[in-house]
N, C-alpha and C positions, 0 to 999 in steps of 0.2 A: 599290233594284233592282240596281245595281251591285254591292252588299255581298254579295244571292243569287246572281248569276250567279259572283263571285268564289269562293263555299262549293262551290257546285256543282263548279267547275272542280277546286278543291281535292279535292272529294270523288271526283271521279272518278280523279283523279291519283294520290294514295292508294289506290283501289280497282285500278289497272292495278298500282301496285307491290307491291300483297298478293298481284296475279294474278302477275304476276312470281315473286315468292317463294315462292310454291307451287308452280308451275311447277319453279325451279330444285332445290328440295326435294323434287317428284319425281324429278327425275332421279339425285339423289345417292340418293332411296330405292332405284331400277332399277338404280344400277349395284353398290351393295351387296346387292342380291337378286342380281344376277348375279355377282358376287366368293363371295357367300357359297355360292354353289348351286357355282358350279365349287370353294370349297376344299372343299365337304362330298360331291361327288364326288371328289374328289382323298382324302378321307381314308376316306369309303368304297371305294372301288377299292386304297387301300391297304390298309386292314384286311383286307379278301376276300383280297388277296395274300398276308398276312399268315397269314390262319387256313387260304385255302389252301395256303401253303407250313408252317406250323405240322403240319395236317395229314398232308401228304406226310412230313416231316420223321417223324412220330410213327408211321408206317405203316413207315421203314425202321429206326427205332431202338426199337422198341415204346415199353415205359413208362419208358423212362429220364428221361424227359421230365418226371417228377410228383418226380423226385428233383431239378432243378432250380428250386430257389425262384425266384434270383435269377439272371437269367441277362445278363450285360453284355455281350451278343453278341446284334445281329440274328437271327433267325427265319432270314431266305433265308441269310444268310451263315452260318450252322450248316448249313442244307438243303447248301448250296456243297462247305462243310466234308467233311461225310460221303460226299458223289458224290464228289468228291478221292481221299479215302484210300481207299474201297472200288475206283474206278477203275483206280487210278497203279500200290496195293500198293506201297508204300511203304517201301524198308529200316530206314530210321530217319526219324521226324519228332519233329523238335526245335521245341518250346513254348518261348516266353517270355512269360510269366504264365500263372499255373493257374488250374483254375476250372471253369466249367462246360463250355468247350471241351474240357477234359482227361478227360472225361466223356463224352460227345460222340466224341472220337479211338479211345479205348476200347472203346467199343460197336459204330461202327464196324470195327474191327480183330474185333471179336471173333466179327462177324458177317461175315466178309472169311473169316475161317482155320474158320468152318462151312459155306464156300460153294465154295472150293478150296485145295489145298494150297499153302502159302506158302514153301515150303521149309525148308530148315535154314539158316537165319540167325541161329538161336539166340532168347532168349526175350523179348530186347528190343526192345522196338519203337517206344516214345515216350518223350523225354528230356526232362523240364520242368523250368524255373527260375521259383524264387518266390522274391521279397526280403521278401515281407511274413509273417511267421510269423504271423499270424492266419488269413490266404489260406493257407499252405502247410499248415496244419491241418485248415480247412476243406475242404480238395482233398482231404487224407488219408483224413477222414472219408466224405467224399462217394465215392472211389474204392474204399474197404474191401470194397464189397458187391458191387464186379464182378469174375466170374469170372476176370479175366483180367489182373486188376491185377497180376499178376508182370511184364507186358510193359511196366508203367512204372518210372521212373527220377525220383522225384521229390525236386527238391534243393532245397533252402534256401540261395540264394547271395545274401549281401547284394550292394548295389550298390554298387562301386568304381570311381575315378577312372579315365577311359581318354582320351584323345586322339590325334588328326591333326590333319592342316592343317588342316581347317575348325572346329577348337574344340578344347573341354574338355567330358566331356562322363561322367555317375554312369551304371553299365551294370554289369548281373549279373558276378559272376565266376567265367565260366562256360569260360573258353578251354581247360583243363585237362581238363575232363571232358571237355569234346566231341572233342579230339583224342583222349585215350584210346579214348572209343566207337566211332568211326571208326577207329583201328586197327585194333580187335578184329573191327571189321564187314569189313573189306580185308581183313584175314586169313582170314577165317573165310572170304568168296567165291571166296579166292586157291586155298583149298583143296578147292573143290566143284566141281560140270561148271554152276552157275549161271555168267549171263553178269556178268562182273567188273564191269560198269559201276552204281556206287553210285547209287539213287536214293533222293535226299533232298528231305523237306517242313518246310519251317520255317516255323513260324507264330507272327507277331509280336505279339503284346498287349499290350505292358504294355514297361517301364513307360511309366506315364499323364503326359501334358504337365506336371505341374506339381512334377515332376523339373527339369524346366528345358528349352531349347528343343531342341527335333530330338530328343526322347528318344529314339526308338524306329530312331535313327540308326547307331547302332554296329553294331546285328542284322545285317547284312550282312555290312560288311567282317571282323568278328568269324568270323562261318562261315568267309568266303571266308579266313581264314587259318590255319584250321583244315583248310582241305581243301586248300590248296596243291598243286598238282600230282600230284593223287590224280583217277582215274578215276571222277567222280562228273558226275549230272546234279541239279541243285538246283530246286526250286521253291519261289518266297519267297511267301507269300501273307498278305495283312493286312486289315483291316477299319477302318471309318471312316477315308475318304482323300478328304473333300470340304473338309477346310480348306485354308488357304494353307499352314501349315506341311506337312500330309502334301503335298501337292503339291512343296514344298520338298523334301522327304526323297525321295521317289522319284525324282526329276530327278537331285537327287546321287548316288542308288545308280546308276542308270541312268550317270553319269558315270564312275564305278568302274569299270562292266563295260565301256566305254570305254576306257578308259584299261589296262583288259589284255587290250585285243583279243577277248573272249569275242563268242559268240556266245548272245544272250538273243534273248529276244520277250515283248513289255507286254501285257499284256492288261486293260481294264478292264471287273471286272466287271457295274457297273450294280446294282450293289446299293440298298437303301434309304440307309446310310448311305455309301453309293460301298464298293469293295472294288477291290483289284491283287493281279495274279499275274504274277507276274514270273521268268520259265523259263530258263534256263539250262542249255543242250544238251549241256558236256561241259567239265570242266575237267583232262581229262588233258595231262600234259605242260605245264600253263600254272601259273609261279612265282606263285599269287596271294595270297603271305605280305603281312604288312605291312613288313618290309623291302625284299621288291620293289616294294611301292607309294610304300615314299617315296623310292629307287631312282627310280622311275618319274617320280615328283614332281619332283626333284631334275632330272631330266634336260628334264623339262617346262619347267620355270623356265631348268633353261639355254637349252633351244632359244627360250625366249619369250627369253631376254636378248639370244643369239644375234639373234634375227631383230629385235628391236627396236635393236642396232648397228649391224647389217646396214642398216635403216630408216636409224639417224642415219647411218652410212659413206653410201650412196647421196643423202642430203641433202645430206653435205658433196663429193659428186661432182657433185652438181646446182650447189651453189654456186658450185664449181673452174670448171666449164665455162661457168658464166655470168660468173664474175671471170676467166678469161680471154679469154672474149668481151669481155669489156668493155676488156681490157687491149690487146686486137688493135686496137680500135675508138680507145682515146686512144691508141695505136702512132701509127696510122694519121692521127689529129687532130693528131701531135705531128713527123708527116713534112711535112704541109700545112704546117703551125706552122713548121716549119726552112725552108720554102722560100719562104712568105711574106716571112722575116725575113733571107733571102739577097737577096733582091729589094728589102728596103727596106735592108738593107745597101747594097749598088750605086746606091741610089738616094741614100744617104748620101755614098759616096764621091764622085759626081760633085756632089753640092750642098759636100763639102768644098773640091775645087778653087776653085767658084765663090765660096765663104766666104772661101780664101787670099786671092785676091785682092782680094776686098773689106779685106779687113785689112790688106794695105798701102797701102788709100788712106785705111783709118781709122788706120792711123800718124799720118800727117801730121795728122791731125784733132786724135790723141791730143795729142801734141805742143803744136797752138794750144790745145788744153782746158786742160792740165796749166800754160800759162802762163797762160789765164783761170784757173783755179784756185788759183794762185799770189795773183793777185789778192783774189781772194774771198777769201781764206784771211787777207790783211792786213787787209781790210774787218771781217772776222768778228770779228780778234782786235781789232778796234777797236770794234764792236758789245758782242764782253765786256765790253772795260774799263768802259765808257758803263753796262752794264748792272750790273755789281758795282757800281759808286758811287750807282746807282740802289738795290739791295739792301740798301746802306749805307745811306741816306738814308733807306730804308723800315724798316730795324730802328733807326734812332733815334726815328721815329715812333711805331713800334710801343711800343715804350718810353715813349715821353711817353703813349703814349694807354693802357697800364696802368697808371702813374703816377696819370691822372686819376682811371678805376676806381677805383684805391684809394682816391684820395681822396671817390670818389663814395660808395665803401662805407663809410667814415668817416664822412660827413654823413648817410648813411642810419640808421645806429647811432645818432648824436647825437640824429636827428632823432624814432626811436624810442623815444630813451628821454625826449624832452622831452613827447613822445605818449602815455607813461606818465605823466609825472609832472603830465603836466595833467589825463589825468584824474581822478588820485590827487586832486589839486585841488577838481575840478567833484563829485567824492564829496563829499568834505570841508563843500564850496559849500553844495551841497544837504541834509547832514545839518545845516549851519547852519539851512538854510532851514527843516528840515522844526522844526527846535527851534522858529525864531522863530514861525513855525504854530502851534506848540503854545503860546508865549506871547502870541499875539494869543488866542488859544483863550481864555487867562483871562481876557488882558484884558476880554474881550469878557465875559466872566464877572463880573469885578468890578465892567463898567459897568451891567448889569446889576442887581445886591447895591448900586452906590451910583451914583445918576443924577447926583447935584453933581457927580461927579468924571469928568464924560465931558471936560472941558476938557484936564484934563489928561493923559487917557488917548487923546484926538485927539493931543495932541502927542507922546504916547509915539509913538503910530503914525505923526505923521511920522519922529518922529525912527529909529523899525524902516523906513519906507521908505528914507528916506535910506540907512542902514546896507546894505540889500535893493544899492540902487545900488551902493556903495563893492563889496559882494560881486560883482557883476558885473564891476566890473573888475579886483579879484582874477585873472578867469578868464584873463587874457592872462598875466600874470606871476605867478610862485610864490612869491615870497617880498612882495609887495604882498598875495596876496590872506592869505596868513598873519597878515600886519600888520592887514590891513581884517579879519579873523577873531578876532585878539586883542582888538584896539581896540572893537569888536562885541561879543565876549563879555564885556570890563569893562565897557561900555555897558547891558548886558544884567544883570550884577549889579549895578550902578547903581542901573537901574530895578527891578529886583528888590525891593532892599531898600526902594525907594521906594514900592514897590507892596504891601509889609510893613508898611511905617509908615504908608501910607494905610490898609490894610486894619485897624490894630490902632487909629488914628485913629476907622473909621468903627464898631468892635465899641462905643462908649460910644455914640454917634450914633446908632445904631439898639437901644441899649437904651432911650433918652430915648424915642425917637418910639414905643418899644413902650408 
């Protein structure tokens, strides 16, 4: 009964923890129906974005858009693109990487100079760099078929070493051309009734991260040296700026313009892959070469050195004034200190008076001392004497009692070696004995082989005990038991051969009885 009501309990136990697990396994089904429903409206509401902004895009650039295979640029951020340049009209807009935005810029422009006249600024209008002569082919090809390809400027500029304070760092080399085109653009406005103020679009692409880091970092400060104090407004615009690193690179341009005083404004687009445009109101009259920026730098670093001495100078003013606070403080402990030990001065000099006097009644004391000490002094040297003949008397003792020592170590030696040589002895003793064993051994043998002859071989064995004796008292003295050991072993060949001549006795004696 017990056994059922135990199944039961178990079965039900079990049954709540499958209820359980189903349980928990719907909710992870609900919450992944609800992850999946919101990313699959997140990527529907994108795509609609998408083909609505594809769309829009295609309505202002017609079909240039079927001549873009592969387009490495967002959808809105082309739509962006094209509102820009038709918007701003554009002096010059300078590209770094070619491609399908350079296509895109083009059309653009080309739909800009059918819609109003753009003036005489002459025939150029977009300046691009391309490191990659695969890309700068491709661009060729792809641009060949637009009207209006005279208005670009497309270069093949490998990429070459540049740096500033923040690195080292491979970037088009591009400095030469853009300052020339910007001359010829400055000049060309210096001479017409258009308003002199140059506006430029720079559009960053390329090169790609794996150039190395902050690639796409030089694209500024490169312009801004090429425009140096030239009557321009600039507009930096870029695409994909949702990683750390573009976030990195903006913040440092943004320090540039800083750091020459310029007057910008950030804007972030909100694109799909994020997008900045970053505008720059006027660089006339402002040196913003690269030697004024490390100029700048230089001066940066001093005023940081400056103010960080300034810091340590002020700490060691803080010090000063607390080391000599402190110095006022033991002044002041060291005035108490002098007046304390004025005080016990005078309190010395009148305990001196009282001392004089005491010393001249410890005179006369001295005086009875120095003749008790007189005394002592005869007692003492009598003490010596007493005590040397005492020292005397103990170093002849001492003497007799190493004396004995030796002698004790003598008797110890002797006593050692007679502790050897007895038991050289009690060896000797015992290998007698263990022989005489072995001759009782036959006897006992031949009594045996001939029964008549136990008389005599009873008397052998007294005459071996006796012998046994005489060996024992060998043990005290060595040259006795050598003698008791001779006398033993003649005794021993004695009987030997008597033990030979009974034996060669009994061989006729026990052929008769065979």
């Amino acid at each position: 009964m017990s056994e059922s009501k135990r199944d039961q309990s178990q079965a039900g136990d079990q049954a709540e923890d499958l209820i359980s697990r189903v349980r928990q396994q719907s909710e992870v089904i609900l919450d992944l129906r609800s992850q999946l429903s919101t990313q699959i409206s997140m990527e529907i509401a994108n795509s609609t974005m998408q083909l609505e902004t594809h769309q829009a895009l295609q309505a202002l650039v017609g079909d240039v858009l079927s001549s873009m295979h592969e387009c490495p640029i967002s959808t809105d951020f082309a739509l962006k693109l094209v509102h820009k340049v038709r918007e701003e009209s554009y002096d010059l807009i300078i590209e770094f990487g070619s491609g399908s935005s350079t296509l895109l810029i083009l059309r653009a422009l080309e739909l800009l100079g059918s819609e109003r006249d753009t003036g005489t600024h002459g025939s150029l209008r977009l300046l691009s760099f391309e490191h990659s002569e695969r890309s700068y082919q491709n661009t060729a090809d792809l641009v060949s078929r637009c009207g209006n390809h005279n208005q670009l400027k497309l270069l093949l500029a490998s990429l070459c070493p540049w740096s500033d304070s923040t690195g080292k760092y491979s970037y088009y080399s591009c400095i030469q051309s853009i300052s020339e085109t910007l001359r010829s653009l400055n000049g060309a406005l210096s001479q017409s009734d258009l308003p002199c103020t140059l506006k430029l679009l720079v559009l960053i692409n390329s090169p790609s991260k794996f150039t190395g880091r902050w690639a796409r970092y030089p694209a500024v400060p490169l312009v801004l040296n090429a425009c140096s104090s030239m009557d321009a407004a600039i507009d930096f615009l870029l695409d994909d700026m949702l990683s750390d690193e573009g976030m990195e690179v903006s913040l440092a341009w943004e320090e540039i313009f800083a750091s020459f005083g310029l007057d910008y404004q950030r804007e972030d687009l909100g694109l799909q892959k994020g997008g900045l445009l970053l505008k720059l109101k006027s660089l006339a009259g402002v040196d913003t070469s690269q030697d004024r920026r490390d100029e700048l730098l230089a001066e940066r670093h001093d005023q940081e050195a400056i103010a960080s001495e300034a810091f340590l100078i002020s700490q060691l003013f803080t010090k000063l004034e607390v080391a000599e606070e402190h110095s006022f403080q033991e002044l002041q402990q060291a005035h108490t200190a002098r007046d304390a030990q004025a005080a016990q001065l005078q309190t010395l000099a009148d305990e001196l008076g009282t001392a004089q006097g005491e010393r001249d009644a410890l005179g006369a004391e001295k005086e009875a001392a120095q003749k008790a000490a007189a005394d002592l002094q005869q007692k003492l040297h009598n003490h010596i004497q007493a005590l040397q003949q005492a020292q005397q008397d103990r170093d002849e003792q001492v003497a007799r009692v190493q004396a004995l020592e030796a002698e004790v170590v003598t008797w110890k030696s002797e006593r050692d070696a007679l502790g050897a040589e007895k038991e050289a002895a009690q060896k000797a003793a015992a290998d007698l004995q263990q022989k005489l064993h072995n001759h009782i051994q036959a006897l006992q043998q031949a009594q045996q082989d001939r029964d008549e002859q136990v008389a005599r071989v009873q008397a052998l064995e007294a005459e071996l005990g006796k012998a046994q004796g005489e060996r024992d008292a060998l043990g005290a003295e060595k040259q006795a038991a050598q003698k008791a050991a001779a006398d033993l072993q003649r005794k021993i060949s004695t009987q030997r051969e008597a033990l030979q001549r009974l034996r060669h006795l009994a061989r006729p004696l026990a052929t008769i009885q065979q």
